[in-house]
Steps between C-alpha positions, in 0.01 A plus 500: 500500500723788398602580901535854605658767742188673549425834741191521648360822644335396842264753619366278848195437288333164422509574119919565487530208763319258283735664201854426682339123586387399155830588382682312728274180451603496147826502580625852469726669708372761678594791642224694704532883536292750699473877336528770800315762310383763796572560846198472788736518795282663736202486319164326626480249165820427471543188649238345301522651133584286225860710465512499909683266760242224521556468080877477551460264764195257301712519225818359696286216680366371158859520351649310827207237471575478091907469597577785250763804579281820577628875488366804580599832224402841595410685251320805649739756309400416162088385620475867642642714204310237243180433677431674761652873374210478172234308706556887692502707130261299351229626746630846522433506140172396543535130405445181567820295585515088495805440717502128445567583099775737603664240782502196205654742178733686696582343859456153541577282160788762453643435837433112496687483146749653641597299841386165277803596275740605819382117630532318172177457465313370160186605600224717693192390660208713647139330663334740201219328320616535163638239274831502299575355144485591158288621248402407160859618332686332811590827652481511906169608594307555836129385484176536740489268786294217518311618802283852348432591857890522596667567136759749567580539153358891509815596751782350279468750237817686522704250507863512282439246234854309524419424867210254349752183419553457867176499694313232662196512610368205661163616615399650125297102475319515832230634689539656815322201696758275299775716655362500876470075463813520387641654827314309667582174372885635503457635895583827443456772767342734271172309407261638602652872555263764335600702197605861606315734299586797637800750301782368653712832558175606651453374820217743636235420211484833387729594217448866618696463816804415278419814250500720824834378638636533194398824316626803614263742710189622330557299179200567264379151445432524884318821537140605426349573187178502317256223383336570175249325295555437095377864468800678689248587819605490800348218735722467775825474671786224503753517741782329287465404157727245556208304691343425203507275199287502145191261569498603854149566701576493832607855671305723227199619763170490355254700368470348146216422306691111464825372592803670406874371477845643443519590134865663446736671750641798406833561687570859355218628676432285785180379303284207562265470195164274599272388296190213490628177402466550119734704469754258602526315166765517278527379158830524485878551709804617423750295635897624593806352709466181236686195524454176249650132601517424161393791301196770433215393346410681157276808433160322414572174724249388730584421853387395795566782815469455869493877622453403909588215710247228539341704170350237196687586226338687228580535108668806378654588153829666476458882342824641478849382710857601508734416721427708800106499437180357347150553513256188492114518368292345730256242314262568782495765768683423781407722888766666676814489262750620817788735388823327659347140472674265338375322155587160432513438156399127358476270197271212635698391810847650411569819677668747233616758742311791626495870605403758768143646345576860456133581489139400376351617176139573615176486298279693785211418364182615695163363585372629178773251300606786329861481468792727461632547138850443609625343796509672807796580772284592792 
């Protein structure tokens, strides 16, 4: 076995725990790590989010039981101007952010590579469910994990391509009830300890607690405006467009002849376009913000895309790309293409790279199945 110094990022979670332990029972040398990415101090979730005290201090007692080193790095500064900062301007904008994308491309693997190097370190682990190898020309290539239910492929996306050599992950083969036996068997602390699920910078619940602290006063995407159908009429009142996302039902009042969702928001006039839920599919996105592991896929490819977490991934054929932008055909319409979203671009299991989706291209085609002659922007 080729033995490595390997740095393991060690959130307090089961799924990083498990990580740091396979590692060391195949004979690795391990250094654990804990990422201070936010401060709660005085907060009422802050003890027991994922980035809080009780993580730092799981994540310690697993590396004390394992007999590996364990630090703690703050890296608030850059987390705050790289995720935090655009999860803010990404819904004053009237988007749709995925901080977990943002954390992973621009926070976390950067930071890791970084202290690995500083701690001569050949290698970086994470408890992701994705597995690392190579593809068919031998190239390093990240693939879908084993378990569908957990793959974690969709939030690796932007990742820089010469990072790929040096990551392990050990959990890419398992299932999550392979991983919790595994604790078990191994006695570690964090077990049975649930998943967090909430955003971890948000320790309320509700994203719009954070917009409000940190907007300035009277900030557009928090003041009223007008609800209109696909028509341009008036139906009612919002009182923040930032409250609302494309596919969204809840919060829209009633009145309709059938349900209606969040169609587009429109930022330059504090507009929140509804409409029934036809008018949510798109047969098409334009995609920006790119970044390809190994490189873009060619104009007339098809490809797999996953354009939501926990989303089935659906086929789409590459129309036109550059290097800042592409726009994918949809081989069959997909419901609520998000603007700010991220889309994970595959071939089979290999994730190519990915984008933010700049926005849908929209059939709108009515109850009648008469259909626009060119696609529509609502």
């Amino acid at each position: 076995m080729d033995r490595k110094k390997i740095l393991v990022a060690m959130s307090g979670g089961v799924d990083s725990s498990v990580t740091a332990a396979l590692l060391v029972e195949a004979g690795h040398e391990v250094i654990g790590v804990t990422m201070k990415t936010f401060c709660y101090e005085g907060t009422p979730a802050h003890a027991r989010s994922c980035c809080g005290l009780e993580g730092i201090t799981d994540a310690r007692k697993v590396a004390d039981r394992l007999g590996i080193p364990h630090y703690v790095f703050d890296v608030e500064e850059d987390f705050t101007r790289d995720v935090i900062d655009d999860f803010v301007s990404e819904y004053a904008q009237g988007r749709t952010p995925n901080p977990c994308v943002r954390c992973n491309s621009n926070t976390k693997f950067g930071d890791l590579l970084k202290r690995g190097k500083a701690l001569g370190c050949q290698g970086i682990a994470t408890g992701h469910y994705v597995r690392s190898g190579v593809d068919d020309q031998g190239n390093p290539a990240l693939f879908r994990g084993l378990d569908r239910k957990k793959d974690q492929a969709y939030f690796l996306w932007g990742l820089p391509s010469e990072i790929l050599p040096l990551l392990h992950f050990p959990l890419g083969g398992l299932t999550k009830a392979q991983v919790r036996d595994r604790a078990r068997e191994m006695d570690l602390v964090t077990a049975d300890k649930p998943e967090s699920q909430e955003i971890c910078f948000v320790p309320t619940g509700d994203y719009r607690d954070l917009l409000r602290t940190r907007l300035q006063n009277r900030h557009p995407a928090l003041e009223p405006g007008p609800i209109v159908d696909l028509s341009g009429q008036v139906v009612g009142e919002h009182q923040g467009y930032a409250g609302f996302t494309v596919g969204q039902r809840k919060g829209l009042g009633g009145g309709f002849d059938e349900p209606h969702y969040v169609i587009r928001v429109k930022p330059e006039t504090r507009t929140v376009v509804v409409g029934p839920r036809w008018a949510l599919e798109a047969r098409g996105l334009e995609v920006d913000d790119l970044n390809w592991l190994l490189g873009p896929p060619a104009p007339g490819e098809e490809v797999s895309i996953q354009i939501r977490h926990g989303a089935t991934a659906t086929p789409a054929r590459v129309d036109e790309s550059s290097p800042s932008e592409m726009t994918l055909e949809l081989v069959e319409p997909q419901s609520a293409v998000t603007p700010g979203q991220s889309c994970a671009v595959f071939r089979g299991e290999q994730l190519l790279g990915g984008g933010r989706i700049r926005q849908p291209l929209q059939n709108l085609t009515g109850r009648t199945g008469v259909q626009a002659q060119t696609p529509v922007k609502v």
